[in-house]
N, C-alpha and C positions, 0 to 999 in steps of 0.2 A: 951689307952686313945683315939688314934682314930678311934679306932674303937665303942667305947662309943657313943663318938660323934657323927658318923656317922649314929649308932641306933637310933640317939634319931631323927636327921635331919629326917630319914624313918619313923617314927613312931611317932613323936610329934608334938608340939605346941607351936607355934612361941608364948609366952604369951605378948612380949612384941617387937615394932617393930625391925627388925634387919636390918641394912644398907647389903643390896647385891651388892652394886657396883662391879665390875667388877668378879660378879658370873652371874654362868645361874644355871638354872633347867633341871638335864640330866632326859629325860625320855625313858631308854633305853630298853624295848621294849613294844611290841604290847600286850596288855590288855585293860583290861575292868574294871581292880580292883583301879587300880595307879592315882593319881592324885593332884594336887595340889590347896586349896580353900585361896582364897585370901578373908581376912576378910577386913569390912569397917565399918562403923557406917552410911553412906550416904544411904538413901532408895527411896529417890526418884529426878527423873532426870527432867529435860525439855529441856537439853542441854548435850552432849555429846561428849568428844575427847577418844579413846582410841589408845594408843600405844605402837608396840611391837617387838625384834627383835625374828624370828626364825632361824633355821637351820634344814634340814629333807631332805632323800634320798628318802621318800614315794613317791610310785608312784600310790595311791588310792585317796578316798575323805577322808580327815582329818580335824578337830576343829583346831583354833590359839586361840579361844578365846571367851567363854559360862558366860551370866549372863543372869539369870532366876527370875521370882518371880512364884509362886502360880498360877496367871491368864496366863501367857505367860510364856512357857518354854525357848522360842526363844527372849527372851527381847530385847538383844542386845549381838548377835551372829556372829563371823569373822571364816569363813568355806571355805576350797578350795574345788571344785567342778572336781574332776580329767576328769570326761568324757567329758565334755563342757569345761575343763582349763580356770575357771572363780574363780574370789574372789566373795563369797557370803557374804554379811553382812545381817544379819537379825535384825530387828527392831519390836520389840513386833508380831513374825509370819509373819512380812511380808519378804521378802525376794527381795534385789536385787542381778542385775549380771553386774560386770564387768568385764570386757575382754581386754584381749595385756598386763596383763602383764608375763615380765622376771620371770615366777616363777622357775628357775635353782636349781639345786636337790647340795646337799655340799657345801652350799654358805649361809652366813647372808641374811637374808632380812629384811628392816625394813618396818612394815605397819602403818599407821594410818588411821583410821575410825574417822568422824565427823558425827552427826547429829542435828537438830535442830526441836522440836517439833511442832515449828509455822509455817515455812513450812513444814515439814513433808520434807524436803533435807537428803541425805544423802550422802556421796563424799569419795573417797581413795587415800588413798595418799602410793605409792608405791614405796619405794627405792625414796624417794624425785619430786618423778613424781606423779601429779595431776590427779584423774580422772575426766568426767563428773561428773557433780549432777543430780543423779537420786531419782523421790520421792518413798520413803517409806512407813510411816505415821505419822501424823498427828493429834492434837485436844485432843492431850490429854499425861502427862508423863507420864514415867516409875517408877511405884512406888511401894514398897516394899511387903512384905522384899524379899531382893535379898539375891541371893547365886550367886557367882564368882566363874571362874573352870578352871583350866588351865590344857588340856591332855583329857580330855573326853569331849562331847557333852550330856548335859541334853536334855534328853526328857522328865523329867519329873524335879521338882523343886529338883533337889539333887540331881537325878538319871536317871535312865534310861539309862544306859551309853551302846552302842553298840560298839564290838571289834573292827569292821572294820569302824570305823570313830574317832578311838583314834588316840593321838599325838604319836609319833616316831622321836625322835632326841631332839634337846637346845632350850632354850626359854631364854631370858634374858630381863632386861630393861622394864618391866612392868607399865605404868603411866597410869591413868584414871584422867581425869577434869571433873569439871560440868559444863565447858563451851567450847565452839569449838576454838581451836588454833589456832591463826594466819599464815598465810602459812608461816613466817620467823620464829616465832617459832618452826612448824614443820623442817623446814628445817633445822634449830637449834640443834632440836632430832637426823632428819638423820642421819648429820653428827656428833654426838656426841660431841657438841660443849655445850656451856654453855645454858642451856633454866629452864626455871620456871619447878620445878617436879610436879607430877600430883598432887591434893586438895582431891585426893578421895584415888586413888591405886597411892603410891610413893616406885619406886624399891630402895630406900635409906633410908629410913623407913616402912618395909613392914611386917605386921602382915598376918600372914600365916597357916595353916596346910599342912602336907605331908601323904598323905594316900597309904600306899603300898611302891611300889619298885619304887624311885625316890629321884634321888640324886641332893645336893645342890653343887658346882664345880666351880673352879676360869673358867670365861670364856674364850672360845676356840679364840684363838686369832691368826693369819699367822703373822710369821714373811717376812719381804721384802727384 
């Protein structure tokens, strides 16, 4: 029976949301085929939160986190940059760089990305630590249809997925807004305290597909 299950986790379709509280997403290893697409009905943004924890021993450049439409592969993309050890977040192709932080290899991390498409702002928030706001772009939202992808980097709307920039390790705790979070909210998320779940992508009602070899797993937790 569980192994039934397990099949169908690899190979199926969340048809209806499932709460994953205190699961993660093992994506245990390096491919180009694996991946997990988180479904929405939301197409279009002008306002942006996303947030997520990881876990990962990578010591390349790897994806946290790929939404694409049609016109822009790069919609709204959270990329570590191993040669520069910068968080890139990209915004409809534009791409910024942030730098210092702690990205430590065997360790949760939690990110948050904000942006806003009237300033064209966009800001990280790192293990509960703020970055600058650096602009992105501007003048215009993110608008559909979007495809959402956890474990591979779209270069193309669905696809395009290259080996050496896929996910390696946990993912958990997945929330998208259509509006930017209060820094007490975020800091809320950090610490895994009580905050509002995301309006768009909610890891407690999350409608999903798993494609390939990628397992759903009570999350990895240290005892003290």
């Amino acid at each position: 029976m569980k192994f039934m299950l397990l099949l169908l986790m690899l190979t199926g379709c969340a048809a209806t949301p499932l709460d994953l509280s205190g699961k993660m997403f093992t994506f245990p290893q390096q491919t180009n085929t694996a991946y997990v697409k988180l479904n929405t009905s939301r197409q279009d943004f002008s306002t942006v939160t996303v947030c997520h924890r990881s876990f990962t021993d990578l010591k390349r450049d790897h994806i946290l986190f790929s939404m694409a439409t049609p016109t822009n592969a790069n919609s709204f993309l959270i990329f570590w940059d191993e040669t520069n050890k910068e968080m890139e977040p990209h915004i409809k192709d534009k791409k910024s760089e942030f730098r210092g932080q702690d990205y430590k290899p065997n360790m949760w991390h939690s990110i948050c990305t904000t942006w806003d498409s009237v300033t064209g702002l966009v800001q990280l928030w790192f293990d509960g630590l703020p970055s600058i706001k650096k602009f992105a772009n501007s003048g215009s939202n993110i608008s559909g249809p979007i495809i959402i992808i956890l474990g591979q980097e779209q270069d193309s709307h669905g696809g395009g997925f290259d080996l050496k920039q896929s996910f390696v390790g946990m993912m958990s705790d997945v929330h998208m807004w259509d509006y930017i979070l209060s820094p007490c909210e975020i800091h809320s998320y950090m610490d895994e305290l009580n905050f509002t779940p995301g309006n768009v992508l909610n890891w407690r009602a999350l409608e999903f597909q798993i494609m390939d070899r990628v397992l759903t797993e009570d999350k990895l937790m240290t005892c003290h």
